[in-house]
TORFIKOL-724362 format. One line per 3 residues: number of its first residue (from 1); their letters; for each residue z, y, x of C-alpha. Coordinates in nm, 2 decimals, padded with zeros to 4 digits. Example, Ala and Ser with C-alpha at 12.3 -4.5 7.8 and 13.67 -1.06 7.14 Angstrom:
! residues 2
1) as) 00.78:-00.45:01.23  00.71:-00.11:01.37
This chain:
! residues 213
1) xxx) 00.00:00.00:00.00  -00.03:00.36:00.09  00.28:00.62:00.09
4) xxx) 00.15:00.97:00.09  00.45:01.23:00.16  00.45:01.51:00.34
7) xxx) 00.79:01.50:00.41  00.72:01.29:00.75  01.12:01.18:00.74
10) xxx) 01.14:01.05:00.42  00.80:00.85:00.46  00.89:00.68:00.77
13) xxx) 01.26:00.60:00.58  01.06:00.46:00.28  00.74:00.25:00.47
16) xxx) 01.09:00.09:00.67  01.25:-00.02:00.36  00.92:-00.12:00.24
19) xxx) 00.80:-00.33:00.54  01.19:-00.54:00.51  01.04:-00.61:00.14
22) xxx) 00.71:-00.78:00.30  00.49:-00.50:00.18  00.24:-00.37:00.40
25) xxx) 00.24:00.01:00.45  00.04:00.33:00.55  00.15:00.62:00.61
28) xxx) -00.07:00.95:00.49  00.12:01.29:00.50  -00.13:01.54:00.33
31) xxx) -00.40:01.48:00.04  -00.74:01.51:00.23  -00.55:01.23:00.45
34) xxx) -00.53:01.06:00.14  -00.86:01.08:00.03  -01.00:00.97:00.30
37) xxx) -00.81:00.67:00.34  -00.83:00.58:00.04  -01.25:00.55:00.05
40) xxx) -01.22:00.28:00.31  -00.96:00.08:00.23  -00.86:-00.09:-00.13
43) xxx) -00.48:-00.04:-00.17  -00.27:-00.23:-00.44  -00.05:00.06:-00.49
46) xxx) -00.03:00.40:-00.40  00.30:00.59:-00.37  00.16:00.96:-00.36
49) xxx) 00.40:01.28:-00.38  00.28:01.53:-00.59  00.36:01.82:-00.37
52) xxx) 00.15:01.76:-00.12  00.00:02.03:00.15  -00.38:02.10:00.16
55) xxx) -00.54:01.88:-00.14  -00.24:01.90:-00.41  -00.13:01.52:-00.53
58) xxx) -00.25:01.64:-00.92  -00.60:01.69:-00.79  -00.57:01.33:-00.53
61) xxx) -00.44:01.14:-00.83  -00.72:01.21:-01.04  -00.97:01.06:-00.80
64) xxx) -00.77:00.76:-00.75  -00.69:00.70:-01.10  -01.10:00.75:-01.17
67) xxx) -01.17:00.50:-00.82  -00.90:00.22:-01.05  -00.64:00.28:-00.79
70) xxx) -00.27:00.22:-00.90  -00.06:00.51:-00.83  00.36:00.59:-00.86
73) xxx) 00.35:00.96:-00.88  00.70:01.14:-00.68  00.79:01.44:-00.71
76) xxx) 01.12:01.70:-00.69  01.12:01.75:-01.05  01.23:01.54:-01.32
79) xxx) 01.13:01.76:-01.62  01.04:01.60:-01.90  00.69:01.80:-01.91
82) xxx) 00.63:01.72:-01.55  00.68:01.34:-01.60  00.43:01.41:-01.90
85) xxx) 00.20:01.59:-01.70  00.20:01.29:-01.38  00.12:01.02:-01.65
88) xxx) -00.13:01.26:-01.84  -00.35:01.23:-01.53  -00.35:00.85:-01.54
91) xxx) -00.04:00.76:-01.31  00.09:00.40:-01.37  00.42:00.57:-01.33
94) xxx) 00.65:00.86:-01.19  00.97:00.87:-01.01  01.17:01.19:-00.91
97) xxx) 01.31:01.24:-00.64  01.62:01.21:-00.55  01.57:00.83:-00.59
100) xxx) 01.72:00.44:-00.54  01.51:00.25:-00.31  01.58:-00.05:-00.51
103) xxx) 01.43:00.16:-00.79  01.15:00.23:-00.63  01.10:-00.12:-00.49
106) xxx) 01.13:-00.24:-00.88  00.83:-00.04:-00.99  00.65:-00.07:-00.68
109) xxx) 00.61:-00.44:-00.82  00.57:-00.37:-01.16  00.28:-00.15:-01.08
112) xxx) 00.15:-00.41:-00.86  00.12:-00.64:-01.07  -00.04:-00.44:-01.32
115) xxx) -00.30:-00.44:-01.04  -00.35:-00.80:-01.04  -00.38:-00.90:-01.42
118) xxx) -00.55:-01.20:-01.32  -00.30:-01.39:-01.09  -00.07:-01.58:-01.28
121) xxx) 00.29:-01.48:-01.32  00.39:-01.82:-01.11  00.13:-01.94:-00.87
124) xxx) 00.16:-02.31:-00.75  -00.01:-02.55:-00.54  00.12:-02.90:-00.66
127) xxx) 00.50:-02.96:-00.60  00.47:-02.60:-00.43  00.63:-02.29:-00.68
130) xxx) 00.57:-01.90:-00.59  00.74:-01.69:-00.84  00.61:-01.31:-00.68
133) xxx) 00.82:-01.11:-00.93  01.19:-01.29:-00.83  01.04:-01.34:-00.45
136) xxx) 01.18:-01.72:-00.48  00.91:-01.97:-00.32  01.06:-02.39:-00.42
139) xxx) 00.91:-02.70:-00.30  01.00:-03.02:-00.49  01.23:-02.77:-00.67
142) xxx) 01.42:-02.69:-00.37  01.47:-02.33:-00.29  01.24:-02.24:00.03
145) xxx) 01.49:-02.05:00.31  01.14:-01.77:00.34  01.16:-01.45:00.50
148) xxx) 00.97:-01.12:00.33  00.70:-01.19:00.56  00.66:-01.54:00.53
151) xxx) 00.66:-01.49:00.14  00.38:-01.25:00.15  00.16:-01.49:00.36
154) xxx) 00.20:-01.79:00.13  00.16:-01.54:-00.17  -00.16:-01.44:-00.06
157) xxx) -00.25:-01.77:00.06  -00.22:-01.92:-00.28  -00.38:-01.59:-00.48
160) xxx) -00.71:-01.67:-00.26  -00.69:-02.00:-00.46  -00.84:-02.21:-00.16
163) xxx) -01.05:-01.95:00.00  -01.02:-01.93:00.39  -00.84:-01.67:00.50
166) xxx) -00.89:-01.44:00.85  -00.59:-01.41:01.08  -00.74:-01.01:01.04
169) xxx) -00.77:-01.04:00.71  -00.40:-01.14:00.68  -00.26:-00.85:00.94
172) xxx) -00.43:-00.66:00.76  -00.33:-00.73:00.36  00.04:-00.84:00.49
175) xxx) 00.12:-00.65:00.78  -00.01:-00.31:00.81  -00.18:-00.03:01.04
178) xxx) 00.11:-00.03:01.25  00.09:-00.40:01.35  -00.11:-00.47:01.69
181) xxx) -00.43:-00.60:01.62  -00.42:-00.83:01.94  -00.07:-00.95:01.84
184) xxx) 00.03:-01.34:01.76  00.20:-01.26:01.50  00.04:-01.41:01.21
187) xxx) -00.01:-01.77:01.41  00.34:-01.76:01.48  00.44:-01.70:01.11
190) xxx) 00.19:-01.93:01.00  00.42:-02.16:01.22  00.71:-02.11:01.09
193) xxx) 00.64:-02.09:00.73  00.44:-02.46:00.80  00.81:-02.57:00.98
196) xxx) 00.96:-02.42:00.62  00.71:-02.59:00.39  00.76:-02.93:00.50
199) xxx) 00.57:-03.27:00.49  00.30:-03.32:00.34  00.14:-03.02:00.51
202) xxx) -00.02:-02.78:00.28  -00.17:-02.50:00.51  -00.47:-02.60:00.66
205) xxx) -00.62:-02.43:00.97  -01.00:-02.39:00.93  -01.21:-02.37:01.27
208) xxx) -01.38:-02.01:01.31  -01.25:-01.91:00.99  -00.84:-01.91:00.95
211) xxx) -00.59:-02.07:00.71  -00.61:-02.20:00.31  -00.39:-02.38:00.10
């Protein structure tokens, strides 16, 4: 997902809290920043201040909202016309500020899934259970010990229903801009979520290509 605030504190605090969730974040911290971002790269969600410096967040939400980009609208004020005014322009939703990160984590998700109307609530793979709302992963109907990141990988692994899926493809969707694109990373969590899953093995690695359930 994208966060675009200005406030270049406040962003970093919320991608952080984000990223410990499994999301992967940008940071943008004006609206032409936005914009252009937001041409080159499909975003599930988009957490966009209103206030923003240079191309005001009124004017960036329309374009998203006409491009079918989710967007959580922020903003300093909690009037009840301004709150009208966010969701008049198409906003999924709108939070003031101050707010409860566990707030915003909550409809993070609920706009995200908004997003992906065609995944089912609960996506399995045999004895293999992926609830993404409660974040609770079961095999046999044992509770999986998974971290964020390790329940983001096998989430996207089992939305792309048996599609091969890019090492790049998955720093990408699960990690983020700030992750090293030359990094191990994903092999090693592929690793350790394989070591987590159990026997019979259910992630395949496919030559030239990357992993699939």
């Amino acid at each position: 997902m994208l966060v675009v605030e200005d406030h270049v504190e406040l962003a970093e605090s919320v991608a952080r809290v984000l990223r410990r969730e499994g999301m992967a974040v940008d940071l943008s911290h004006d609206g032409e920043d936005a914009l252009e971002r937001t041409a080159v790269t499909g975003y599930d969600v988009v957490v966009l201040d209103r206030d923003l410096p240079g191309v005001h967040g009124d004017d960036v939400c329309r374009t998203l909202v006409a491009q079918a980009t989710r967007v959580l609208m922020l903003t300093a004020s909690g009037t009840l016309e301004d709150r009208v005014d966010g969701l008049s322009m198409g906003a999924d939703d709108y939070l003031p500020k101050p707010f409860a990160y566990a707030e915003l984590i909550a409809r993070i998700r609920a706009v995200a899934r908004r997003s992906r109307t065609a995944s089912p609530p609960v996506l399995t793979h045999g004895d293999l259970r992926l609830d993404p709302a409660q974040r609770v992963a079961t095999r046999a109907g044992m509770r999986l010990p998974l971290s964020p990141k390790e329940l983001a990988v096998l989430e996207y692994l089992l939305t792309a229903d048996g599609r091969a899926v890019s090492a790049e493809e998955l720093l990408e969707r699960v990690w983020d801009e700030a992750a090293d694109p030359f990094t191990t990373t994903v092999k090693a969590t592929i690793n350790r979520l394989r070591a987590k899953l159990g026997a019979p093995p259910v992630i395949e690695t496919v030559p030239q290509a990357g992993y699939r359930i």
